[in-house]
N, C-alpha and C positions, 0 to 999 in steps of 0.2 A: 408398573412398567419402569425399565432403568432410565436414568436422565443423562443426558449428555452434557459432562461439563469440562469449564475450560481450567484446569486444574499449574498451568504455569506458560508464558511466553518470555521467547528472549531474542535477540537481534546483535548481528553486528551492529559498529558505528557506519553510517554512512557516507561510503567515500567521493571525492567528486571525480567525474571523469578525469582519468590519466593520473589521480593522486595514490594515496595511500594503499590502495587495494589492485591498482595498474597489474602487479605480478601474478595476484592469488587468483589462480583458475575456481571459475564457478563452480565446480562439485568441491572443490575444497572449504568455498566460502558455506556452501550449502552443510557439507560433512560438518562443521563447525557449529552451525547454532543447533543440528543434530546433537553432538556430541554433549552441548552445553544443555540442555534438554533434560539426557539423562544423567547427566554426572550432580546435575540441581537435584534432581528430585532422587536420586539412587535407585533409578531404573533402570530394572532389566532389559536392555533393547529386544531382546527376544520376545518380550509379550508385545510387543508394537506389532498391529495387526497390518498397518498400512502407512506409509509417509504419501502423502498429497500433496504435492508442490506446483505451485506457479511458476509459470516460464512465458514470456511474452518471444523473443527474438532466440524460436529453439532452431538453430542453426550451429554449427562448426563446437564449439566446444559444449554447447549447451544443447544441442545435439543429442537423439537417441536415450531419451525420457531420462533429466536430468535426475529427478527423482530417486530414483533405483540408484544411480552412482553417485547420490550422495548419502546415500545409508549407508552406502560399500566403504566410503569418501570416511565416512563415522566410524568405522572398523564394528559396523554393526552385524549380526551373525548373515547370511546367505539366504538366510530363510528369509528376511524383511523385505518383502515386495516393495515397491513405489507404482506409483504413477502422475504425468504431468498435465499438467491442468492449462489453458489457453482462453482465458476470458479479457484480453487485453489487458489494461493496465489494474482491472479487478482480479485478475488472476489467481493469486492467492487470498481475496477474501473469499469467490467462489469455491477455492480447495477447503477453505473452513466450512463451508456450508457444505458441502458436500462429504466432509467428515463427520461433521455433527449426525447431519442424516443419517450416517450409516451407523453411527453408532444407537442415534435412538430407535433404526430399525433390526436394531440388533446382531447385524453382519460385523461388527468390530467392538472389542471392548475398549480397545486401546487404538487411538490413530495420531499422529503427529500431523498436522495441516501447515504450511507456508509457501515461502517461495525466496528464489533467487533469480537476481540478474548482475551481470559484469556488462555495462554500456561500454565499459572501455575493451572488454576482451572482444566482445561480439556486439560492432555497433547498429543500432535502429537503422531496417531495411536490410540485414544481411540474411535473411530470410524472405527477401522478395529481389530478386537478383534480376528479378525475367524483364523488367522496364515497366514503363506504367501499361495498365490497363490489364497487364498478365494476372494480376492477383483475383480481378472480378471478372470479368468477361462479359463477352457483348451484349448481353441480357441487362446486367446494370447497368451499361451504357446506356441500354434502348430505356432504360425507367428513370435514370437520371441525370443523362443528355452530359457527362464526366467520367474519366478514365480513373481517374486519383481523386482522394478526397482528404482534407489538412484540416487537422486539429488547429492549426494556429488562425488557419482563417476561419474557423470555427469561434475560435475563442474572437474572434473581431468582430463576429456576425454577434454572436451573444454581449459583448460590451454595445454595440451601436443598439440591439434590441429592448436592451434595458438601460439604457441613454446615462452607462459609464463614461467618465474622462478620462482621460492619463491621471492625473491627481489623486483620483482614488485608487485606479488599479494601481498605482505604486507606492502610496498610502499602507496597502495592503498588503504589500511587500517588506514596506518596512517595519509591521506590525510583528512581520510571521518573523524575520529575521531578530527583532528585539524578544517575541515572545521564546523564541528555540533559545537565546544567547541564556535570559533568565532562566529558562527551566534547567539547561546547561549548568548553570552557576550555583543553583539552589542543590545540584543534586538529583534531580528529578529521574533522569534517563539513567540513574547508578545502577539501579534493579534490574533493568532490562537489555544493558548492554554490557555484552560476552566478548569482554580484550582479546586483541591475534595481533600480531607481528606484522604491522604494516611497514612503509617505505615514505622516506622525508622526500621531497622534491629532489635534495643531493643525493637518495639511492641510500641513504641510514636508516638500518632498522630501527624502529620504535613502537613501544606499545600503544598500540591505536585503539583508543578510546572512546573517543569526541568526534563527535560528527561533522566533515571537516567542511561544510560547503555554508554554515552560519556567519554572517559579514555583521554586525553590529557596526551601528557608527553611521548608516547611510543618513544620506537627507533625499528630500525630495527635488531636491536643485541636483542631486549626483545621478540619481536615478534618472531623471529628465534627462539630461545630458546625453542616453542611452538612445540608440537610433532604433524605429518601429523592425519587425525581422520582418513581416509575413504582408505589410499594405505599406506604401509611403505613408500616407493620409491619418495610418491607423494611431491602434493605442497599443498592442502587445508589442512590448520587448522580451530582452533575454533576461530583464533587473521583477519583469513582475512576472513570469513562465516558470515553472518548475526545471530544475537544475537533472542534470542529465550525468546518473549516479553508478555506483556499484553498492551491491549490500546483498544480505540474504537476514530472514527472520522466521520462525516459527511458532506453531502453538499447539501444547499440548492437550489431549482432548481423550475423554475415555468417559466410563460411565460411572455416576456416583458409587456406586455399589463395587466401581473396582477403585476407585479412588479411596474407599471405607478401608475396604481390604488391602490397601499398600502403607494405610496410613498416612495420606497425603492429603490436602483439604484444598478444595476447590475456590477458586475465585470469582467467575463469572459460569452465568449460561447466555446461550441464546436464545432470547426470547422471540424474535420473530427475523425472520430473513425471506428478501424479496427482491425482484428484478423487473425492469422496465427499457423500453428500447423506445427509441427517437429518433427522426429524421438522421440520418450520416450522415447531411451534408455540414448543419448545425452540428451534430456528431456529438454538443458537451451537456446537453440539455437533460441526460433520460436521470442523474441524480434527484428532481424536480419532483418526476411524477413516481420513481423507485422510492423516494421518502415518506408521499402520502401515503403510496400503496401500504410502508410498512405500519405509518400512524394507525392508521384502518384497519389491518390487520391485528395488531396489537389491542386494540380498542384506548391506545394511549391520546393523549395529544401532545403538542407539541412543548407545551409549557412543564410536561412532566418529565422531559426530558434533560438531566440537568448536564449534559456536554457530549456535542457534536463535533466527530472530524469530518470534515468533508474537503477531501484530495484537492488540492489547490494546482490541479495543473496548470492552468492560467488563473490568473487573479480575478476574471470575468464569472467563473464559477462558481465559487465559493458565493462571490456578489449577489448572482442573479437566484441561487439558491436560496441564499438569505431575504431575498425580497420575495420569494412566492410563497416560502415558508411560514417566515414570519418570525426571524429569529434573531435577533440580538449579537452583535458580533464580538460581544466579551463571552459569548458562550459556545463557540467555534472555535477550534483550532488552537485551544489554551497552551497550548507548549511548541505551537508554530507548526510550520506544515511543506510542505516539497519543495515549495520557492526557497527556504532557508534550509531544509533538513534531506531535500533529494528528492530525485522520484526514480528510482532504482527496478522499474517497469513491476515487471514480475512479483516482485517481491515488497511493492507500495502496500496492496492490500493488509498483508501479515505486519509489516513494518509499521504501518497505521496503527492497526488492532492490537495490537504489542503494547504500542505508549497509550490507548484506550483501555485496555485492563487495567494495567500498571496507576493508571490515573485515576481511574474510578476508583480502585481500592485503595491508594492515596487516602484518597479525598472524601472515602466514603458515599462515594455518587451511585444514586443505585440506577439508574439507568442509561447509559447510555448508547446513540446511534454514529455511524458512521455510513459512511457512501460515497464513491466515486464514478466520475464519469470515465467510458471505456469505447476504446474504436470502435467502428460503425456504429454508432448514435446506441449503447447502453448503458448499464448502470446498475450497479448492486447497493441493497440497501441492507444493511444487519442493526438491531437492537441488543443489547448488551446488558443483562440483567445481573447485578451483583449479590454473590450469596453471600446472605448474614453468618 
């Protein structure tokens, strides 16, 4: 039977709200690491059986299955379907997963999986316009006695759970920030990010390259200084919270045997992919048991895994992940993570998995997992097998 593998990923830089990427409409950002996809590898967009893309906030310009208009967005032939994918801030890992699938069940030789978001064109909530309580209805009320339900007090219920202080969740932060700066500087993110024409604060075009939301230099006295968003009392700020982005990212995917046949050589497979759901109201939790699930499945453990990202949308997660897992935090998040690099919704999952191949075959790492937490209390979990 044919194998599905991941044969090339690439990524814009990630912009910060209202910076660099402010002008470039999402299907443009999307047509873009499309484009850069196949002009890498000298593919034929026409055998591309399917683009899968993540979209979290698909309203107003991101709107009527970004997908599709960013193949078009690519000047890819007519024939290339899309479709978009809504797994909240997993988004686009679930479009990977569900590419691979189709490929190893044989419905696709060739599929393109990522995703894209513009926070700054289409901002969080412009897809739920109706006030609170419209998006779930009386039924969730009646099960859990709340109209709305907030990631951020989520992340505050999870730091008090697993008896975080400020000190470390911003500790954390300025880990992810020092580690994005050095991988930055080493080169690290050269391979996987595809330059475009962004805009200086003054409106000057510039080649935008670097991902522009990484601060080096903090301390923990500057960070403290930051007042709590979401409880007086609490510990999450905006200095230890993932950063509220633009970007788009993809990854190519087809079957060994069409990989043979174009002459292209594969980098990774998936080796086990899996999902788990958790209380909403906690909402950041279900990364936890979406990892065991995949240790187990895999028949790996956790020590054979040698480099984990796991989505830093509060600093509380990564944390309480690391303490049920049982994992060492030099082996997490080695080239930094959403507090310093973005979290650009839709497009986190791909943008993730991107510097995860790219990493692993670096470094020679033959296994690695990733996982993030996603609204209403889930969580995807992917293992990432390196081909020799």
């Amino acid at each position: 039977m044919p194998e599905a593998v991941i044969v090339d990923a690439a990524r814009t830089a990630v912009g910060k709200r209202g910076g660099a990427l402010r002008d470039i409409h999402p299907v443009t950002l999307g047509g873009h690491v499309l484009s850069a996809l196949a002009e890498r590898n000298s593919l034929d967009p026409a055998l591309v059986d399917d683009v899968v893309f993540g979209c979290v906030v698909q309203a107003g310009e991101q709107s009527s299955n970004v997908a599709r208009w960013s193949a078009l967005a690519a000047g890819w032939p007519e024939t290339t379907p899309g479709t978009t994918v809504d797994r909240a801030c997993g988004s686009s890992q679930q479009a990977l997963t569900f590419a691979i699938a189709s490929v190893v069940a044989g419905h696709y030789d060739i599929a393109v999986a990522g995703g894209v978001e513009s926070m700054t064109r289409v901002p969080m909530g412009t897809n739920r316009a109706n006030g609170p309580g419209k998006a779930f209805g009386p039924t969730i009320f009646e099960r859990y006695g709340q109209e709305e339900f907030s990631q951020g007090i989520g992340a505050e219920i999870v730091a008090e759970r697993w008896g975080f202080d400020r000190t470390e969740l911003d500790q954390l932060a300025l880990d992810s920030h020092a580690r994005a700066q050095a991988a930055t500087e080493r080169g690290d993110f050269a391979a996987q990010i595809v330059p475009l024409t962004g805009l200086t604060k003054e409106g000057e075009e510039f080649e935008f390259a670097a991902d522009q939301g990484i601060r080096p230099g903090g301390t923990l006295d500057s960070l403290g200084a930051l007042k709590t968003v979401f409880k007086e009392d609490g510990v999450v700020t905006a200095g230890n919270s993932s950063q509220i982005s633009d970007g788009a990212a993809a990854l190519l995917v087809m079957t060994d045997v069409k990989a043979r046949e174009l002459g292209l050589t594969p980098i990774a497979r998936v080796n086990t992919a899996t999902l788990a759901g958790a209380d909403p109201i906690t909402m950041l939790t279900a990364p936890i048991p979406a990892t065991q699930k995949a240790l187990v499945k895999s028949g790996l453990s956790a020590d054979e895994i040698g480099v984990f990202e796991v989505n830093e949308a509060f600093a509380s997660v990564p944390a309480a992940w690391m303490k049920e897992i049982g994992v060492d935090w030099d082996r997490v998040n080695p080239n930094g993570g959403a507090i310093a690099l973005g979290h650009p919704l839709g497009a986190s999952g791909a943008r993730i998995m991107t510097d995860l191949v790219h990493h692993m075959r670096r470094t020679g790492t033959r296994y690695g997992l990733q996982t993030m937490c996603e609204a209403g209390g889930q969580a995807n979990a992917t293992i990432l097998e390196l081909i020799d």
